[in-house]
C-alpha positions as CSV (number, residue, x, y, z in Angstrom):
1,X,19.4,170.9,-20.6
2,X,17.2,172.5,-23.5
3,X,14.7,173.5,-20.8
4,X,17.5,175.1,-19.2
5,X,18.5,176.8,-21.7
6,X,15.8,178.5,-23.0
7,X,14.6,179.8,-19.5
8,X,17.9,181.2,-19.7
9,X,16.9,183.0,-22.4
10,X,14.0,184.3,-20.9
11,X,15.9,185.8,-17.8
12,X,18.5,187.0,-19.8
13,X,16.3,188.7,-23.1
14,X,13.7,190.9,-20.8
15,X,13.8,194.4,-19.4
16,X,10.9,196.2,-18.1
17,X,9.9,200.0,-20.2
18,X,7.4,202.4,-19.7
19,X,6.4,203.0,-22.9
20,X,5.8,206.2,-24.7
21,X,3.7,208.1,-26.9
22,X,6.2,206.9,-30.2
23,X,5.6,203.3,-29.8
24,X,3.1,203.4,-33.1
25,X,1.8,200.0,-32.4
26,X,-0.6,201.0,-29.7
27,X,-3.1,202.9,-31.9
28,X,-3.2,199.8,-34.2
29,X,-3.4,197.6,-31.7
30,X,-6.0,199.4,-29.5
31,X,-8.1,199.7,-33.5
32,X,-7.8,196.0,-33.9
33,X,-8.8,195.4,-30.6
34,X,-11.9,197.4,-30.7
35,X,-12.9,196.3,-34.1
36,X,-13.1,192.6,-32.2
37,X,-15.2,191.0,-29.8
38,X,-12.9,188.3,-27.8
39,X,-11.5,190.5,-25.4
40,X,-7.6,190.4,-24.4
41,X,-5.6,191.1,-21.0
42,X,-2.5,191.1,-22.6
43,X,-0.8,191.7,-26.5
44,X,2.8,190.2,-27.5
45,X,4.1,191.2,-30.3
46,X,7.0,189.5,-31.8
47,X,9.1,191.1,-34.9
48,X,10.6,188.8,-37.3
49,X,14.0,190.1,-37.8
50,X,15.8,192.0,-34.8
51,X,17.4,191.0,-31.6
52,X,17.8,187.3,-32.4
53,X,18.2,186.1,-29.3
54,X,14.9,188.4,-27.9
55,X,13.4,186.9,-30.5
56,X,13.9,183.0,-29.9
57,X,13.2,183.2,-26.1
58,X,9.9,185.1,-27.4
59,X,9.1,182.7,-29.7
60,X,9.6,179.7,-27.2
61,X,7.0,181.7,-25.0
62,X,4.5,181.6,-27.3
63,X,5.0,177.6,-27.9
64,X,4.7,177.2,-24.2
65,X,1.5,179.6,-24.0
66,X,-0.4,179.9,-27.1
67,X,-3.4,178.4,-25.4
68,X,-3.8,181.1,-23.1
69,X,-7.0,182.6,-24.8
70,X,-6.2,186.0,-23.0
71,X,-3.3,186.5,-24.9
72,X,-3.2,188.0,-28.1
73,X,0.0,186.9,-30.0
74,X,0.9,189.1,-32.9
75,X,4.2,188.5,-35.4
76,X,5.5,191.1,-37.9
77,X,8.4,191.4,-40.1
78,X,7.5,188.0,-41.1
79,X,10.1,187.2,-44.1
80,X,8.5,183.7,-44.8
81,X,5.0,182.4,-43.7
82,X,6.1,178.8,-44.3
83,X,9.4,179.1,-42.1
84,X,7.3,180.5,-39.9
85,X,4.9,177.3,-39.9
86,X,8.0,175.0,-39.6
87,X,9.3,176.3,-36.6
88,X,6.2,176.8,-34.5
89,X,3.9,174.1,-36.2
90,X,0.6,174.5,-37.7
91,X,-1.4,174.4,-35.0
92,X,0.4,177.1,-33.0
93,X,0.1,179.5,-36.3
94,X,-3.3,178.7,-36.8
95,X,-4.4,179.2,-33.3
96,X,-7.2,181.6,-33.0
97,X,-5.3,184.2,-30.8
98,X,-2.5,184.2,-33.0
99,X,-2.4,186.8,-35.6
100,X,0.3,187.0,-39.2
101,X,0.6,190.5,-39.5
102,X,1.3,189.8,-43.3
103,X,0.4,193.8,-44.7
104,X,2.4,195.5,-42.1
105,X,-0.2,197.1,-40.3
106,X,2.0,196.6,-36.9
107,X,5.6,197.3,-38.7
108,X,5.1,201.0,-39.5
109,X,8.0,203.0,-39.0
110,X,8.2,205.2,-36.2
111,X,11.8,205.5,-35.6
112,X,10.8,203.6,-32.1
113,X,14.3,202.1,-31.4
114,X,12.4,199.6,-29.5
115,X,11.2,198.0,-32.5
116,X,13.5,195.1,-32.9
117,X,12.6,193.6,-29.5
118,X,9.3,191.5,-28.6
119,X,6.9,193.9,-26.7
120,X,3.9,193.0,-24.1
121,X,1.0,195.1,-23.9
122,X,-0.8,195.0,-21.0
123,X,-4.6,195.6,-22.1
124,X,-7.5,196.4,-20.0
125,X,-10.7,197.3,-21.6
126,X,-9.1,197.4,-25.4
127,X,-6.7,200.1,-24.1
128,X,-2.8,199.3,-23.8
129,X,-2.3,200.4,-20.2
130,X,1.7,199.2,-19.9
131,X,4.8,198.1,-22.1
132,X,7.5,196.0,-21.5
133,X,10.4,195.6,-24.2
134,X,12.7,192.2,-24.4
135,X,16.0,193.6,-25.0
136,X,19.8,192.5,-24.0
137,X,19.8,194.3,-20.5
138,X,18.6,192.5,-17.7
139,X,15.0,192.0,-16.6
140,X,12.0,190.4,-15.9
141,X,9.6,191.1,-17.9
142,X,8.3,187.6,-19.8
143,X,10.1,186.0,-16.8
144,X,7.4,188.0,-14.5
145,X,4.6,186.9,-16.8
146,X,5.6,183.8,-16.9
147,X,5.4,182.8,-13.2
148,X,2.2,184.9,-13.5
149,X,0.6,182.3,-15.5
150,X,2.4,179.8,-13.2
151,X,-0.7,180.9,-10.8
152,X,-4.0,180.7,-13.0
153,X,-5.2,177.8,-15.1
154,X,-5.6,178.7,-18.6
155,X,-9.1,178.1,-18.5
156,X,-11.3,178.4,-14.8
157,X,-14.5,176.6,-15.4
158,X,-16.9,177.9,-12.5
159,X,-19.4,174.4,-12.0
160,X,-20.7,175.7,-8.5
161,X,-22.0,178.7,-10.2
162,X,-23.6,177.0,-12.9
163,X,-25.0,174.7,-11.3
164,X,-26.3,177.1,-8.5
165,X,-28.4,179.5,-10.9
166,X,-30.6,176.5,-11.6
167,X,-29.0,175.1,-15.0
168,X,-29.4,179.0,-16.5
169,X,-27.0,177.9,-20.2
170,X,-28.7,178.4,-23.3
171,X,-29.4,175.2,-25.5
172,X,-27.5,174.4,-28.5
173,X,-28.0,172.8,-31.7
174,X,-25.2,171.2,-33.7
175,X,-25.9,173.6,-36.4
176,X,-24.2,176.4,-33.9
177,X,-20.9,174.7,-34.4
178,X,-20.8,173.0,-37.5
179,X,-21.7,173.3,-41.1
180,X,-21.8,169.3,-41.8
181,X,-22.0,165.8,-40.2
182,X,-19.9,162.9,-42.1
183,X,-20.6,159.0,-41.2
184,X,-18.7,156.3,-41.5
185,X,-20.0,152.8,-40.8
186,X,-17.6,150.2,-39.4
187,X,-17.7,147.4,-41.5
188,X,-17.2,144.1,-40.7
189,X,-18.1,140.6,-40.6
190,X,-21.4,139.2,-39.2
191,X,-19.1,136.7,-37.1
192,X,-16.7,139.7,-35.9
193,X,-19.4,142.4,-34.0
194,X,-18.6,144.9,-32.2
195,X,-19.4,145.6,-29.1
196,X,-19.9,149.1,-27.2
197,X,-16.8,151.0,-28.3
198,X,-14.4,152.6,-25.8
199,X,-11.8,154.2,-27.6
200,X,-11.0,156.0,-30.7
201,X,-7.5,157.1,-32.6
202,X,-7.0,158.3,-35.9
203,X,-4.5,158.9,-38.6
204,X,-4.3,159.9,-42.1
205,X,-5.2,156.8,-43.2
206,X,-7.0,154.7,-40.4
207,X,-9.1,154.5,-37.6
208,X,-8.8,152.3,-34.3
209,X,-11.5,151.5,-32.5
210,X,-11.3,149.4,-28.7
211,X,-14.2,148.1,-27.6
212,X,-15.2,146.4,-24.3
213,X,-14.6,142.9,-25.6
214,X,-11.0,144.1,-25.7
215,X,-10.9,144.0,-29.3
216,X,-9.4,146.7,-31.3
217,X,-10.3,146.7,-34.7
218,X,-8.5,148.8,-37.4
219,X,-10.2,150.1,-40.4
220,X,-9.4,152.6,-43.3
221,X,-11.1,155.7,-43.4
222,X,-14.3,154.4,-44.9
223,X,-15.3,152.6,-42.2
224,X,-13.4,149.1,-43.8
225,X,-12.2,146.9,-41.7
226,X,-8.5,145.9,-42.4
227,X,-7.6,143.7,-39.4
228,X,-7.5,142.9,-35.7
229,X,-4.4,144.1,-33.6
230,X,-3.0,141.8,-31.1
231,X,-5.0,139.2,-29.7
232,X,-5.7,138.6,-26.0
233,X,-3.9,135.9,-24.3
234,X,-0.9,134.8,-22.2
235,X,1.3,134.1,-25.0
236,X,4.6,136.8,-25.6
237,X,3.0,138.2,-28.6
238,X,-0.7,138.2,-26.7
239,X,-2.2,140.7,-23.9
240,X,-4.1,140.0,-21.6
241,X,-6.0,143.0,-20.6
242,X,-5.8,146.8,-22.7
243,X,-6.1,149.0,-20.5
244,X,-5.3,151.9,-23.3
245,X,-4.1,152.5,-26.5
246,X,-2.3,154.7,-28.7
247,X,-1.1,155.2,-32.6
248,X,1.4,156.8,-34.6
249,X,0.5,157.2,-37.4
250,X,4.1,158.7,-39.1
251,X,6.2,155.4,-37.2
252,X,2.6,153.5,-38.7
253,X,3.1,151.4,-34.8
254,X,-0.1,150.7,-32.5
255,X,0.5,150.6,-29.0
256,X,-1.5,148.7,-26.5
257,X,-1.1,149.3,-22.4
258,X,-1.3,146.1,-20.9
259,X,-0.6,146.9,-17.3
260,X,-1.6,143.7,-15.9
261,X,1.5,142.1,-17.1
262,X,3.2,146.1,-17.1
263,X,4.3,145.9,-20.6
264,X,3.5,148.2,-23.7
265,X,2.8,146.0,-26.4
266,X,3.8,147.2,-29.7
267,X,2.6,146.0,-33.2
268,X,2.4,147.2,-36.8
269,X,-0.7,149.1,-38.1
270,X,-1.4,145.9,-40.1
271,X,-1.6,143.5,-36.8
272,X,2.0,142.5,-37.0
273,X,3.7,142.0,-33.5
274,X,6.5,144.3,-33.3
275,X,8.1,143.8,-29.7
276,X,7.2,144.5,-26.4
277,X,8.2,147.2,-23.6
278,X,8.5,146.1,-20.3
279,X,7.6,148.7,-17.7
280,X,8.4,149.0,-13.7
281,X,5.4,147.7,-11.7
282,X,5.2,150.8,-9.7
283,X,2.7,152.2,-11.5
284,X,-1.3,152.4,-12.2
285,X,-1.5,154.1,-15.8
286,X,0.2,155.2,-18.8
287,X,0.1,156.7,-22.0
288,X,2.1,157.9,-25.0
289,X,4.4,160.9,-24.6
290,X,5.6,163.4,-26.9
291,X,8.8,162.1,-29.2
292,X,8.6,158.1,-28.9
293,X,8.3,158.4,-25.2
294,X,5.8,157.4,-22.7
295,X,4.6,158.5,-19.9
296,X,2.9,156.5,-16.4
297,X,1.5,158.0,-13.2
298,X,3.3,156.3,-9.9
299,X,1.7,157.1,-6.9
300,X,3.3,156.7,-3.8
301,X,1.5,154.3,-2.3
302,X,3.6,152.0,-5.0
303,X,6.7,152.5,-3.5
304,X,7.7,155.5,-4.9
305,X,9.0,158.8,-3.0
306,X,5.7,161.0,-3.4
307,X,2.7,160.9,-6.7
308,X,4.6,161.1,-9.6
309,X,4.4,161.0,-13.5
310,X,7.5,158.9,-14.7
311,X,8.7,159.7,-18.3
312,X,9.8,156.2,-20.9
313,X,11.7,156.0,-23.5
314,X,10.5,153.5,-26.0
315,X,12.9,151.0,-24.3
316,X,11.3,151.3,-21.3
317,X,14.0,153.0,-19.5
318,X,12.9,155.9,-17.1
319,X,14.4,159.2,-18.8
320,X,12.7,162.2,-16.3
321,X,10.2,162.4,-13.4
322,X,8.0,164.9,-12.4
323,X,6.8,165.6,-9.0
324,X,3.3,166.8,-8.1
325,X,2.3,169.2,-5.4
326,X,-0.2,166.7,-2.9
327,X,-3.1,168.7,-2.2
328,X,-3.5,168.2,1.7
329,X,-6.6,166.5,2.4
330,X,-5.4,163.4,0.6
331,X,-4.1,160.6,2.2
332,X,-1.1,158.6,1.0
333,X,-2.4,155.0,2.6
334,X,-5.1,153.9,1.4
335,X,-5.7,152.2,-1.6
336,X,-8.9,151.9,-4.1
337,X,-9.8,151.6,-7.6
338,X,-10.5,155.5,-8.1
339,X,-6.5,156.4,-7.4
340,X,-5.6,156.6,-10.9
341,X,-4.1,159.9,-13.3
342,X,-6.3,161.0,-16.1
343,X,-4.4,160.8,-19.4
344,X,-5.4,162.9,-22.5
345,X,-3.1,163.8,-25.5
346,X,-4.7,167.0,-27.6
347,X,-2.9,169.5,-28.6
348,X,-0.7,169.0,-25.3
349,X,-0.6,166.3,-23.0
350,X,-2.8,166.7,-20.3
351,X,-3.2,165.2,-17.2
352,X,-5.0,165.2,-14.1
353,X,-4.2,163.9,-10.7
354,X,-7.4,161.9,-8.5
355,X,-9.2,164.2,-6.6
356,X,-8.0,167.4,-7.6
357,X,-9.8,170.2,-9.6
358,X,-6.8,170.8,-12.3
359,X,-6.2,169.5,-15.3
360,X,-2.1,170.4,-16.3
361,X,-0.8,170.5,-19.4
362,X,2.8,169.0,-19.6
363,X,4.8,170.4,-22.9
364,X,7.6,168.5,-24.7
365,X,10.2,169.6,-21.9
366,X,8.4,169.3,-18.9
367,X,7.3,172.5,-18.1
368,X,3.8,171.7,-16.1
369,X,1.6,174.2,-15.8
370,X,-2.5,175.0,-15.2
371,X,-4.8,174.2,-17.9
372,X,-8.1,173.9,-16.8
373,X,-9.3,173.8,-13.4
374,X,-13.4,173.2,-12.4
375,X,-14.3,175.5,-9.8
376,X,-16.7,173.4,-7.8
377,X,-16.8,175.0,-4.7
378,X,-19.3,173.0,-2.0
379,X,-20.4,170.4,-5.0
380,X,-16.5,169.0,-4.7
381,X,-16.5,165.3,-4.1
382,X,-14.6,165.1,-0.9
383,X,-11.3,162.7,-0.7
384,X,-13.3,160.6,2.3
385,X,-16.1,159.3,0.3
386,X,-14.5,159.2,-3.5
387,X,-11.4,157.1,-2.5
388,X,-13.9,154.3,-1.0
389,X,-16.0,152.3,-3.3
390,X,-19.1,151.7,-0.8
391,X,-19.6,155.3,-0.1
392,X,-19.0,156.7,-3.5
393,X,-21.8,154.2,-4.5
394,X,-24.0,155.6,-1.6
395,X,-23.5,158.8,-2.1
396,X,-24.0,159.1,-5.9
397,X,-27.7,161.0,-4.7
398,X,-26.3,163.5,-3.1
399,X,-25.3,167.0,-3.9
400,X,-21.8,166.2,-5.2
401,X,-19.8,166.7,-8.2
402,X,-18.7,162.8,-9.8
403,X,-16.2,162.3,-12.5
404,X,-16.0,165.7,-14.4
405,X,-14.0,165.5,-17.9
406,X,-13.4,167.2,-21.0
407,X,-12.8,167.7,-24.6
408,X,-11.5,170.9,-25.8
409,X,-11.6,171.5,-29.4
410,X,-10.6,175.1,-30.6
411,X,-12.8,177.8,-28.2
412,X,-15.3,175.3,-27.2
413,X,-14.9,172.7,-24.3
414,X,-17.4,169.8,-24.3
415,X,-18.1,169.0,-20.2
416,X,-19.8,166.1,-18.6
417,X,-20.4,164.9,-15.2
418,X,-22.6,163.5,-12.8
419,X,-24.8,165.2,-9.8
420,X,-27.5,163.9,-7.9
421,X,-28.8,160.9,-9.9
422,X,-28.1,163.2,-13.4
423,X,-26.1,163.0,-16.4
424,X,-24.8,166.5,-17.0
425,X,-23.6,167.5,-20.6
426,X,-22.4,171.1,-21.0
427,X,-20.7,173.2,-23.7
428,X,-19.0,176.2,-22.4
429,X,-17.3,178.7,-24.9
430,X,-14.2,179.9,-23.7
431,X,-13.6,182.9,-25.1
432,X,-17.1,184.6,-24.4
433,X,-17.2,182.4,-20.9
434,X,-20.8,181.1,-21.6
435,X,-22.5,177.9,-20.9
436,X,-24.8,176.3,-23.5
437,X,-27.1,173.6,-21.3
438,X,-26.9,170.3,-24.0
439,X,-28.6,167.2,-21.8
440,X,-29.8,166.9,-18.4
441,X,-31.2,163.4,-17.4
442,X,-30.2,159.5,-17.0
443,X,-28.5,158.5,-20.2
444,X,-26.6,161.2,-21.8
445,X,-27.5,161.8,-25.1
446,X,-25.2,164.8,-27.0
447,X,-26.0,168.3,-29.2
448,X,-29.3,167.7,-31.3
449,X,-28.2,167.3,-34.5
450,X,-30.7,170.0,-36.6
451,X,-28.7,169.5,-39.9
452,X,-29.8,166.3,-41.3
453,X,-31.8,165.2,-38.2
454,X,-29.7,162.0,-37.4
455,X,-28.4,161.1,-34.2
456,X,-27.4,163.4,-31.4
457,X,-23.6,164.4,-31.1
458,X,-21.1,163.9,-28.7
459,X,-17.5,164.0,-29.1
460,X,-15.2,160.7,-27.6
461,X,-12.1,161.2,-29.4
462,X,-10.7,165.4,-30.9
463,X,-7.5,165.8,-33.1
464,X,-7.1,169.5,-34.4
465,X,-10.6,170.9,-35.4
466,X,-11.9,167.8,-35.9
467,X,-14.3,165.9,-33.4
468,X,-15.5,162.3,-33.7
469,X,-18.4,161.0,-31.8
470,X,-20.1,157.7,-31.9
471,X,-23.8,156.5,-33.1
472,X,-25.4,153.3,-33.0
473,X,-26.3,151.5,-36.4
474,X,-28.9,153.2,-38.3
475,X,-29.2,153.0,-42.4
476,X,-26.8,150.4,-42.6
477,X,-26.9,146.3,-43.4
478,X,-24.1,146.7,-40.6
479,X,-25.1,146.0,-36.4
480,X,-22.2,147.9,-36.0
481,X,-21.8,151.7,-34.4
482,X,-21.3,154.5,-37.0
483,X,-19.0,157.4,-36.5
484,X,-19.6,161.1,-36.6
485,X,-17.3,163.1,-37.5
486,X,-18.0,167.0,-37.7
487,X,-15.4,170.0,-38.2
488,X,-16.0,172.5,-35.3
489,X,-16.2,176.6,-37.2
490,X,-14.1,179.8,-35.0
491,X,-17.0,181.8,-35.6
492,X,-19.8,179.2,-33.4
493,X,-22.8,181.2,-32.7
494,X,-24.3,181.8,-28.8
């Protein structure tokens, strides 16, 4: 219904204008845009006191599309920063291409009675080529840019042509996106090692680690270790095997996927069992959703009407489903290990579908929509030799694209993959659309690390700004891997 609702909104709060020489915004936005080097397509401005309802749909467009780094979203008449904060959240204030016009530069008076309603500027070049107004009458206009962005990822990543210009990024040091590197040895008993870790979470006050023993250790932010969570078996209060995890931190409940057995075992942040979650065994993977839900990919192969993502409330009963367009060259009958969804929670959840080039972003309603697609031209793995384990084995020589992924932390997206017999490791900054080379070779290694000279970075786990990457033991009277943790700076250097 709330999806409904505010879509609503959007039909019912746009209208199309031409705009004209009084709107007094377009010098000022035209001077800020020149005075900048990220370059915009389009501008949104969005008044804080007005048309109330023009408003509210705007604001609602700007949740579902602040990530669109060729959007520049700018509010005025803001009565109260803080409110502000509290209805959008933190991270959409803080984005990069968000802007608090807190001295009024965009609220001058220029008797434009079009000043109460949101605005888009269409930009080309720093020049506002086109307006359209949100007001009462019917229109388009957000609606119109709304199934525009429908179309395009957020972010195209073109792979073919980097790979095709003979590895042409720059190299990068860690210096170029960071100021410091902190460590944190995991501590823990000689009798209780860890082995090669595979997953990290976070919180305020700990850090979970899953390792390929199947152990996952919790320990406070110095690197202590508190306790064990779970422990593997066939008992009700055991797993068997973990095929994820996830935390939260404000319910302080750990959540581990055990999808041998389909059930979501929950337990305390202290290793208390809590109660488990018994899931449908129609499908291959899951993860935590926004609000105390979850969320697990079915494909159809499983039973179920077409490929699917399945939405959980944290009784395990199914609340929503969302369908998937099938790309054509994939078959529906045959199944292997490799048909499983990619899972990632940053600052939206993101998932991506076996053998396709997109990544999409799923907000807290279930709006779907583009996030970042790898353009991989003739280096695409095709469906025939991925989806069978002997030929993907035998044809990990040849000149295909294997197992791309990301992190994206603010404008930078880590990228790694694997082509002809290679470890690739790339950095590519969105918002000036350059590569930065960072390993080629075997073993991947990460970004040098020229500020104290320890080991080389690589991010496995992002929340906010922050990234954490994983080192083997080195100054420590612990055998046990050390994390990295580094604060990634706006302003990283080319």
């Amino acid at each position: 219904m709330m999806k409904h609702f505010f879509l609503s909104i959007l039909f019912f709060f746009s209208l199309s204008c031409t705009f004209s020489p009084k709107d007094f915004r377009i010098p000022e936005i035209e001077k800020w845009l020149s005075s900048h080097e990220k370059r915009y397509d389009y501008c949104i401005v969005i008044p804080g006191a007005g048309c109330d309802g023009c408003i509210s749909g705007a604001e609602y467009f700007v949740v579902e599309n602040y990530q669109r780094a060729n959007v520049l979203y700018i509010f005025t008449k803001i009565e109260s920063v803080k409110l502000l904060k509290h209805k959008l959240g933190d991270n959409i204030v803080n984005a990069p291409n968000v802007l608090l016009d807190v001295d009024g530069t965009f609220d001058k008076n220029g008797n434009n009675p079009n000043d109460i309603y949101p605005a888009i500027y269409n930009i080309s070049q720093n020049k506002v080529t086109d307006v359209n107004y949100m007001s009462p009458q019917n229109g388009m206009a957000m609606e119109d840019l709304k199934k525009q962005f429908e179309k395009e990822a957020v972010f195209k990543i073109d792979l073919e042509s980097y790979i095709k210009h003979g590895d042409c990024g720059r190299q990068i040091k860690l210096s170029d996106i960071t100021d410091s590197v902190t460590y944190i040895p995991l501590k823990t008993n000689y009798n209780l090692p860890i082995a090669e870790i595979q997953e990290v979470r976070t919180t305020d006050d700990f850090i979970f680690c899953l390792d390929t023993q199947q152990k996952l250790f919790c320990f406070n932010r110095n690197g202590d270790f508190i306790t064990l969570i779970g422990k593997r078996g066939e008992g009700p209060e055991e797993y068997i095997n973990i095929a994820d995890f996830d935390v939260d931190g404000r319910k302080g409940e750990v959540y581990l996927f055990d999808l041998q057995r389909h059930f979501i075992m929950v337990y305390t942040v202290d290793g208390r069992f809590s109660r488990r979650i018994k899931l449908p065994d129609n499908i291959l993977n899951i993860a935590k959703y926004y609000d105390s839900q979850f969320i697990a990919y079915a494909p159809e192969y499983l039973g179920n009407e077409r490929d699917k993502l399945i939405i959980f409330n944290d009784k395990g009963e199914e609340r929503d489903s969302i369908l998937f367009q099938q790309e054509e060259n994939i078959s529906n009958t045959k199944i292997d290990i490799f048909k499983m969804a990619t899972f990632t929670f940053q600052s939206h959840f993101l998932c991506r579908l076996p053998f396709s080039d997109i990544t999409y972003a799923l907000t807290p309603i279930g709006n779907q929509y583009k996030y970042v697609e790898f353009q991989q031209g003739k280096y695409k793995l095709p469906y025939e030799i991925g989806s069978n384990v002997e030929s993907y084995n035998e044809n990990l020589n040849s000149s295909y694209i294997f197992e791309p992924r990301f992190y994206k932390c603010q404008n930078l997206i880590f990228i790694n993959f694997f082509f002809k017999m290679n470890n690739y490791q790339l950095l590519y900054n969105s918002d000036k659309n350059v590569f930065f080379t960072v390993f080629k070779g075997k073993y991947p290694v990460g970004i040098e690390n020229d500020i104290d000279n320890g080991p080389p970075f690589w991010p496995v786990y992002i929340k906010g700004d922050r990234a954490v990457g994983i080192a083997t033991a080195f100054n420590s009277e612990y055998d046990n891997p050390v994390l990295q943790i580094i604060n990634i700076t706006l302003e990283n250097k080319e």
